[in-house]
C-alpha positions as CSV (number, residue, x, y, z in Angstrom):
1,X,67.4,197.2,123.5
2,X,70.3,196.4,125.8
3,X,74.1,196.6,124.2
4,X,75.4,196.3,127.8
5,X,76.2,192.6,127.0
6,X,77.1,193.1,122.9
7,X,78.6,196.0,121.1
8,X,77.1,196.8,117.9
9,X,79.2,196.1,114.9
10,X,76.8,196.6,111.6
11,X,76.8,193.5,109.1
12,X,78.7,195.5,106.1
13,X,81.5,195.1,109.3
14,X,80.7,191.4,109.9
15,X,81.2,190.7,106.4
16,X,83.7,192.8,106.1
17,X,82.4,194.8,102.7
18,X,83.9,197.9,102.0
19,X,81.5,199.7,99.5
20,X,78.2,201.1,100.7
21,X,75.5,198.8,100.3
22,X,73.1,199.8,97.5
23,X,70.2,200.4,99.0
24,X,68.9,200.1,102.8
25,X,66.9,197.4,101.9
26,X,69.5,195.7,100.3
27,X,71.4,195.9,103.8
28,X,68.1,194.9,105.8
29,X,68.0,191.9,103.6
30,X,71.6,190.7,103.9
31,X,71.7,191.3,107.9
32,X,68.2,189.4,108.1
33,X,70.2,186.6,106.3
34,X,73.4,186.7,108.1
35,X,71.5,186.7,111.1
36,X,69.5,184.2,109.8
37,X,72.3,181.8,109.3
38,X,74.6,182.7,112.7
39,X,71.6,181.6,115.2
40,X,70.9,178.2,113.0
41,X,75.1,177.6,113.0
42,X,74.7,177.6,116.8
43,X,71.5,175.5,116.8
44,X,73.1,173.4,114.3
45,X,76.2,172.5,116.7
46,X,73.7,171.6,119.6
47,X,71.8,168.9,117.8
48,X,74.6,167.8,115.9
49,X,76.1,165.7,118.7
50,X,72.9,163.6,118.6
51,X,73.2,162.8,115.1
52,X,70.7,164.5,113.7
53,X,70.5,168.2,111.7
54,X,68.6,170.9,112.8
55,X,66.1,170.3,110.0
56,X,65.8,166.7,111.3
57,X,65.5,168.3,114.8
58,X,62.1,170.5,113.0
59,X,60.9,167.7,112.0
60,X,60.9,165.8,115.2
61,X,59.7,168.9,117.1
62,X,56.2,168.8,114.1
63,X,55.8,165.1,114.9
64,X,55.9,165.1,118.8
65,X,53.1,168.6,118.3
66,X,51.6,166.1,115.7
67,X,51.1,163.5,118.8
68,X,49.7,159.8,118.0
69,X,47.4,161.1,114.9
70,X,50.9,161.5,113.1
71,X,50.9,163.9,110.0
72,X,51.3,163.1,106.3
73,X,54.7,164.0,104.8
74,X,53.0,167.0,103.0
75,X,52.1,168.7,105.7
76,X,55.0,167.8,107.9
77,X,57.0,169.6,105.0
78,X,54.0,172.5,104.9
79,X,55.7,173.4,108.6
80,X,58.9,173.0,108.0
81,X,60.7,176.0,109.3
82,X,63.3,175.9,106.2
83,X,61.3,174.9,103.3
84,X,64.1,173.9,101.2
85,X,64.6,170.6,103.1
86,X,63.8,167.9,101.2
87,X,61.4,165.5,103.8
88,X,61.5,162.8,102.5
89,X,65.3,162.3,102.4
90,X,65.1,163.8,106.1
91,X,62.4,161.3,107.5
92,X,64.4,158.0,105.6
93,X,67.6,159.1,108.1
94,X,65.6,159.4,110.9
95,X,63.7,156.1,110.2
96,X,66.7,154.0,109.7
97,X,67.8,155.5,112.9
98,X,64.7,154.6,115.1
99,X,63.0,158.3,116.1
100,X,59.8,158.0,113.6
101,X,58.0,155.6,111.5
102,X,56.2,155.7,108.6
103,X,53.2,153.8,107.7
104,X,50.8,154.1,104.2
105,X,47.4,155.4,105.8
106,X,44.3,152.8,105.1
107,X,42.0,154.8,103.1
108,X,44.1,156.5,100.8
109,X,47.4,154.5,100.1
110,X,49.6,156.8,98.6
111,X,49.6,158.9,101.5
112,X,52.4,158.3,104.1
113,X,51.3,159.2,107.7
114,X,54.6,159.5,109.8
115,X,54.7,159.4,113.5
116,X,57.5,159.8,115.8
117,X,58.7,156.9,117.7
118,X,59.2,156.5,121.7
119,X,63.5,156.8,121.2
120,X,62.5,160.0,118.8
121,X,60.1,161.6,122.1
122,X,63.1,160.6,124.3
123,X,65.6,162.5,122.0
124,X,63.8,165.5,122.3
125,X,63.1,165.9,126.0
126,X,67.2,165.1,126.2
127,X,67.2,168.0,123.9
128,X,64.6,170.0,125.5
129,X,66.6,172.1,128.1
130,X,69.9,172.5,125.8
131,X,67.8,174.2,123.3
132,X,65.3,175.9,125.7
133,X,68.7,177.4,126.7
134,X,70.3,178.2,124.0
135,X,66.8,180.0,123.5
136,X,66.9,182.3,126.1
137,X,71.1,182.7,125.5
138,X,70.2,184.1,121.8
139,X,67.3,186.6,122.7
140,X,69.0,187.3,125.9
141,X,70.0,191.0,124.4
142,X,66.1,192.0,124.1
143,X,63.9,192.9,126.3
144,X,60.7,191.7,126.3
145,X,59.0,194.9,124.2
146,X,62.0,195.3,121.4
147,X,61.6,191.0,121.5
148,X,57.7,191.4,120.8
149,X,58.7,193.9,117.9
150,X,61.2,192.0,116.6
151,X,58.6,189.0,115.9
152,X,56.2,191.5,114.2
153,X,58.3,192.9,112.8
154,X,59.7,189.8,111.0
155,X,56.1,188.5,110.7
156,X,55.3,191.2,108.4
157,X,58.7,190.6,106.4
158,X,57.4,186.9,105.6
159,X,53.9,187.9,105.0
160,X,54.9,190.0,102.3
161,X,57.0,187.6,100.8
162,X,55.0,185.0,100.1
């Protein structure tokens, strides 16, 4: 890893706790989080400008990978990166404001296939290099071998939490 660009403060400093955490798992946890929530504060002012939130941003970003088929509101919410967002709520603000639509698919009518629109595709490839930037910007303290083993790493953490 390279500190030449970031000194290392630990998170009990960040958060300024003074007792010991109880356990090391308790501190992996709570600097996963804080971690967690400082990268999606800085995504979250680079979309915000636009309009939208970052989980509005998500869902745009599933839509244009969904491409003209569209996807039903269950499985847009099924790749949600925060599954706590409520999708429904999320695709009504960005309906009324013109980046997807939503039409009741033929055979079955209770399902919802949502598409993005040609203002929501435009939207993203304005968005495209900011956040390809901001990318690069918040991994630029890796390498490329401690960057590989961070998302193992973190893919092992969700696997064995779900």
């Amino acid at each position: 890893m390279t500190t030449d660009r970031v000194s290392s403060r630990s998170v009990q400093q960040e958060i300024q706790q003074t007792r010991p955490f109880r356990s090391r798992a308790q501190e992996a946890v709570i600097a996963l989080m804080r971690t967690a929530s400082v990268v999606s504060r800085r995504y979250a002012r680079l979309v915000e400008p636009y309009g939208i939130s970052l989980a509005q941003y998500n869902v745009l970003r599933i839509l244009r990978g969904a491409g003209d088929e569209g996807l039903p509101t269950l499985a847009i919410r099924d790749r949600m990166i925060d599954e706590g967002s409520t999708v429904t709520r999320l695709l009504d603000k960005l309906e009324q404001a013109g980046f997807v639509t939503r039409d009741r698919s033929r055979p079955d009518r209770r399902q919802v296939l949502c598409r993005i629109t040609a203002q929501g595709e435009a939207l993203l490839a304005q968005l495209d290099p900011t956040m390809d930037s901001a990318d690069t910007e918040a991994m630029a303290v890796l390498n490329e071998a401690p960057m590989a083993q961070l998302i193992e790493l973190l893919a092992s953490v969700r696997m064995g939490n779900q």
